[in-house]
C-alpha positions, 0 to 999 in steps of 0.5 A: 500500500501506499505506506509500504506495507505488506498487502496479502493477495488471494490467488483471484488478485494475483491471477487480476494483475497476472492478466492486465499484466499481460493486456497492458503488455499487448496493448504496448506492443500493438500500439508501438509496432504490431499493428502497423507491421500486421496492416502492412501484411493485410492482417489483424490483431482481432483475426489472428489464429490463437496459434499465433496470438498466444505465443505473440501474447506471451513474446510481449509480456516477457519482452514488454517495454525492454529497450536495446540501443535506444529502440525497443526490443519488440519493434524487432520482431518484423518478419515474425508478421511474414510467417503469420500471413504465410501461415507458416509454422515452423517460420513462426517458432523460428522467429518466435525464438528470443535470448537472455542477456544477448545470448541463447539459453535453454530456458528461453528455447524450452519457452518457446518450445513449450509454448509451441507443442502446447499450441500444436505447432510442434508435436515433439522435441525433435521437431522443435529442434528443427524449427530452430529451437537448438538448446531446448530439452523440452516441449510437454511440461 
């Protein structure tokens, strides 16, 4: 609170924050990049397949309002728009693929590859793999 002291929060609160966390995410990235990137594609953010929209949802959350070399770091996921309106998969995982600090790290690649078998654009870790996923050890848990 406003004194700095401990508020306890129920799960229904957390959950609250956890989704506007994500809305407000979203918003920020359409606002600044997305939307303009997916109307130059002839797309829309209303008529994406969930199997976009949810790992694009996730990208935003945890990429959120970070900035590289004065640009923010979600205005560099351009081309991840072409594998949408190519409606191609294995493009999208590949682009979808994210680091940690300037490098490539197993967390981040079972992110993705998680996000991507939950969502049927992968079907195993070896496809993972081959869709540019290279650190990652997991997809089903």
């Amino acid at each position: 609170d406003s004194s700095n002291k401990y508020i306890p929060l129920t799960p229904e609160n957390k959950d609250t924050i956890a989704v506007k966390d994500v809305k407000n995410s979203v918003e920020f990235a359409r606002k600044i990049s997305w939307d303009k990137e997916l109307k130059a594609r002839g797309l829309n953010w209303k008529d994406l397949p969930i199997k976009f929209k949810l790992p694009l949802e996730d990208l935003a959350y945890n990429i959120g309002g970070k900035k590289k070399n004065g640009k923010y770091i979600i205005q560099e996921w351009e081309d991840i728009f072409d594998e949408i309106k190519n409606n191609n998969e294995e493009g999208f995982v590949r682009e979808l693929r994210r680091q940690d600090d300037g490098e490539f790290t197993i967390g981040m690649d079972n992110r993705v590859a998680m996000i991507a078998y939950s969502l049927g654009l992968v079907n195993s870790l070896k496809q993972a793999e081959a869709y540019g996923l290279d650190l990652a050890t997991m997809v089903n848990k």
